[in-house]
PAGU-971141 format. One record per residue: x, y, z of N, C-alpha, C in turn. Coordinates in Angstrom, 1 decimal. Example, Ala and Ser with C-alpha at 12.3 -4.5 7.8 and 13.67 -1.06 7.14 Angstrom:
SITE     n.u     n.v     n.w    ca.u    ca.v    ca.w     c.u     c.v     c.w
SITE    13.2    -5.7     7.8    12.3    -4.5     7.8    13.2    -3.3     7.8
SITE    12.8    -2.2     7.1    13.7    -1.1     7.1    12.9     0.0     7.9
END
This chain:
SITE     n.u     n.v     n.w    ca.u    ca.v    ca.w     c.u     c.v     c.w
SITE   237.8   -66.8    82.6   238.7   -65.9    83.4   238.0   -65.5    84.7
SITE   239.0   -66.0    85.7   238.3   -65.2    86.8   238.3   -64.1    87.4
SITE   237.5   -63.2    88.1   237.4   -61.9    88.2   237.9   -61.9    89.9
SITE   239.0   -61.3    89.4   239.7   -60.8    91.4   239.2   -59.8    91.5
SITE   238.8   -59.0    92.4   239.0   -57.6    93.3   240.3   -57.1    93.5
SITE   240.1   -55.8    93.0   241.4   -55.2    93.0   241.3   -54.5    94.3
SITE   242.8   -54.4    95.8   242.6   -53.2    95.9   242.8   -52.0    95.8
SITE   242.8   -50.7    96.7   243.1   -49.6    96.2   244.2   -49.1    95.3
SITE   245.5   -49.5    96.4   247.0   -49.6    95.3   247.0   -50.5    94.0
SITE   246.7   -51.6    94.0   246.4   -52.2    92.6   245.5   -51.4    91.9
SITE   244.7   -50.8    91.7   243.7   -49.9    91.4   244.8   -48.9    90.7
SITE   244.9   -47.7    91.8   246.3   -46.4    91.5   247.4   -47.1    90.5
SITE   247.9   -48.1    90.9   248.8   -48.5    90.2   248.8   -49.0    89.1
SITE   247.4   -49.6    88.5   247.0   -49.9    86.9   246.7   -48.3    86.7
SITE   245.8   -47.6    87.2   245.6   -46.5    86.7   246.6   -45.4    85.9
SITE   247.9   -45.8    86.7   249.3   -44.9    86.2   249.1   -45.4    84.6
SITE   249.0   -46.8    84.0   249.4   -47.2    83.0   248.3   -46.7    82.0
SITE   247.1   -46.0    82.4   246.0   -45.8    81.8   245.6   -44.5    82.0
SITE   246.0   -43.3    81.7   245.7   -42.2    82.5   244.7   -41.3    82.1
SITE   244.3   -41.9    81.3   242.8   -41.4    80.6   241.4   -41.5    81.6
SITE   241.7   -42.9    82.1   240.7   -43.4    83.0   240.7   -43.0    84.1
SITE   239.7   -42.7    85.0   239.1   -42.3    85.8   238.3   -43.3    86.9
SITE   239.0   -43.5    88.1   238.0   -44.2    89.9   237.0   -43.1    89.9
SITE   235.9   -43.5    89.7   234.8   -42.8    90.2   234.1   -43.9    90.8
SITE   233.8   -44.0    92.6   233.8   -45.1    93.7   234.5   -46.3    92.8
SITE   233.4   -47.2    92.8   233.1   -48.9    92.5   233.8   -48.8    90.5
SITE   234.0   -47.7    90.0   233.9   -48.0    88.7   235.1   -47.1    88.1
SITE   235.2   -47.8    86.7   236.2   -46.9    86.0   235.6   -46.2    84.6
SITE   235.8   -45.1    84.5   235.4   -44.0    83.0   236.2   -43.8    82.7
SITE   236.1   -43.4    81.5   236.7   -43.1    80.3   235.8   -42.5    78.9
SITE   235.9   -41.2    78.4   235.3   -41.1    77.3   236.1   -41.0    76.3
SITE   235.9   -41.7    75.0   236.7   -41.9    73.9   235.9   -40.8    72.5
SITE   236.7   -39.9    72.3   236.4   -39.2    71.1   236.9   -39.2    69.4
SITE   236.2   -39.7    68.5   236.9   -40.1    67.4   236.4   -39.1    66.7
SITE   237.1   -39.3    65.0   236.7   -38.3    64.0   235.3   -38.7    63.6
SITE   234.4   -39.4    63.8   233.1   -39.5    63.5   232.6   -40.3    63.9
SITE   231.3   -40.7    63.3   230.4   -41.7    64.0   230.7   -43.2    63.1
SITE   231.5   -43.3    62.2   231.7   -44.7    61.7   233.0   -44.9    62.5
SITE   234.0   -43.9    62.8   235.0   -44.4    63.6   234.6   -44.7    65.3
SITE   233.7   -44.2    66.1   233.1   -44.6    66.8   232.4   -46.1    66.9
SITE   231.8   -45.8    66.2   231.0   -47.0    65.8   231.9   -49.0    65.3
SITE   232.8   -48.6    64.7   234.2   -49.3    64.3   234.7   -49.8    65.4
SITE   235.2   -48.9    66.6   235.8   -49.1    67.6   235.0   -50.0    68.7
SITE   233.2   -49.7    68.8   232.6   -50.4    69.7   232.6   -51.6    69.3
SITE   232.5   -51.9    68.2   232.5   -53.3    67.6   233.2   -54.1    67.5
SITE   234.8   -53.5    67.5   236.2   -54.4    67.9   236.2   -54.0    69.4
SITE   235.9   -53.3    70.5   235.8   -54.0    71.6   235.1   -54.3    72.1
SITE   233.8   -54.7    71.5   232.9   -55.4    71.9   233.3   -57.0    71.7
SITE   233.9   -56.8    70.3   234.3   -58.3    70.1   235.3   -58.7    71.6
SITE   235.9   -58.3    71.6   237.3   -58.4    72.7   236.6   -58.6    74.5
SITE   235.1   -58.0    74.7   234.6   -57.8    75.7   233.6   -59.3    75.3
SITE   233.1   -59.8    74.4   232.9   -61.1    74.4   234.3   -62.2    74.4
SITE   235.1   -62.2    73.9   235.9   -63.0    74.2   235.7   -63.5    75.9
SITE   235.8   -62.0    76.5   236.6   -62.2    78.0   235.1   -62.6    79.0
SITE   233.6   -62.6    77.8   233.0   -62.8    78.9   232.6   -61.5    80.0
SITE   233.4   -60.5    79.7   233.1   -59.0    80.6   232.6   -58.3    79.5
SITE   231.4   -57.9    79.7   230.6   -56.3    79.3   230.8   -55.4    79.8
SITE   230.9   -54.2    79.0   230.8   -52.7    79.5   229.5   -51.9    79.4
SITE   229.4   -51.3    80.1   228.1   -50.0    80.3   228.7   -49.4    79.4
SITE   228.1   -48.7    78.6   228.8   -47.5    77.5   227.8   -47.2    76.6
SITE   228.0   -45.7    76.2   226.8   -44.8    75.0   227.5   -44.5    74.0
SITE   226.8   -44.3    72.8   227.7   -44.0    72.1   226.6   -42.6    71.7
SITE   227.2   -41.3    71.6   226.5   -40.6    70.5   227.3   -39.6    69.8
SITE   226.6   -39.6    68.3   227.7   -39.4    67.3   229.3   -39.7    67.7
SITE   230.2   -39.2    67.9   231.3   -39.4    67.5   232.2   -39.9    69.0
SITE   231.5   -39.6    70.2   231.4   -40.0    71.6   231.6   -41.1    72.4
SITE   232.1   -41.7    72.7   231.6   -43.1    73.5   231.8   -43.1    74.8
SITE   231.0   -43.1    76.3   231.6   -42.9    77.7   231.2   -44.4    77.8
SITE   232.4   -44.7    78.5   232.5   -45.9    79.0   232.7   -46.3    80.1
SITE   231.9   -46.9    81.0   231.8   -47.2    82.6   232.5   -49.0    82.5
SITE   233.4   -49.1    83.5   233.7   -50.6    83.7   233.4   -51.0    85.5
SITE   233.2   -51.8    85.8   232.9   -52.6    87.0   232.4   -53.6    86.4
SITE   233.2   -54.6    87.8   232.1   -56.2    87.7   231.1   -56.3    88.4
SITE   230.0   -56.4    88.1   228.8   -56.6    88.4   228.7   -57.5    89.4
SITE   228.9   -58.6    89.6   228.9   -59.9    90.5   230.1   -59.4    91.7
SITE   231.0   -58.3    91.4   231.9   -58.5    92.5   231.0   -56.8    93.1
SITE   230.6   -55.7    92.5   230.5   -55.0    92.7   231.7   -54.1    93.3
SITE   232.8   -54.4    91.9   233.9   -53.6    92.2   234.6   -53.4    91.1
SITE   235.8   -52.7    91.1   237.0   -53.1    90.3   237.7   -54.5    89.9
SITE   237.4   -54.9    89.1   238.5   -56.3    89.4   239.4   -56.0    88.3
SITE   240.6   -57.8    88.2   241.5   -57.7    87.5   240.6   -57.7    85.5
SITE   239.7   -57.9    85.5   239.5   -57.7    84.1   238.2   -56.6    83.8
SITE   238.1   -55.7    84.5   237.8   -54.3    84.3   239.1   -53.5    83.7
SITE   240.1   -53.9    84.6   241.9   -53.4    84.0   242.2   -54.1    82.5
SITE   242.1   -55.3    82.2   242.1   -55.9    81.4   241.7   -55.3    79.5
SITE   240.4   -55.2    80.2   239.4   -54.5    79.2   239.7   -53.5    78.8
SITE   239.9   -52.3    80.1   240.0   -51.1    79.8   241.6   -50.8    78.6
SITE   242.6   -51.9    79.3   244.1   -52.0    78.5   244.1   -52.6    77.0
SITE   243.1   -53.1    76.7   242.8   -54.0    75.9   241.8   -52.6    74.5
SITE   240.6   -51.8    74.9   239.8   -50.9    74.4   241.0   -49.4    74.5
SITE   242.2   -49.4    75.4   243.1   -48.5    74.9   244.0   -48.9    73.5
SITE   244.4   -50.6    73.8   245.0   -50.5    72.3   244.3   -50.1    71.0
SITE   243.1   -50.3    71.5   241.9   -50.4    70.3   241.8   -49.2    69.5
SITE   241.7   -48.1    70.4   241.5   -47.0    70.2   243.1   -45.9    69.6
SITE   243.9   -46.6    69.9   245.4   -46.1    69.3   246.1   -45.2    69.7
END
């Protein structure tokens, strides 16, 4: 999959569909809070699977029951279309 650059309005305008997340400059956040650290832990590992499928990794910590999640592509040093991807993909995940 190849990685486009998003810009701004592409950006705003995925962001309407995700309103959890957060443009801070170059990147996108999100902290996900579950009922514990196995449901945490559950969730990084189905989208971790889903973030190898696509070949895109996320920066992200997990502690106890927490997970903050930073997205940018590294090679473009931006937003692209599968930062969006990802992020739409770890919302289904999360329910």
């Amino acid at each position: 999959m190849k990685a486009t650059k998003l810009t701004d309005n592409e950006i705003a305008a995925a962001l309407a569909d995700l309103p959890r997340w957060e443009q801070t400059g170059n990147k996108l956040q999100r902290t996900y809070k579950f009922k514990n650290f196995v449901a945490a832990l559950g969730w990084m590992v189905q989208a971790g699977m889903e973030a190898e499928k696509m070949d895109h990794h996320p920066n992200w910590s997990n502690v106890w029951n927490t997970v903050e999640v930073t997205l940018w592509t590294h090679e473009k040093d931006a937003i692209t279309n599968l930062d969006i991807q990802l992020a739409t993909k770890m919302e289904e995940l999360a329910g």
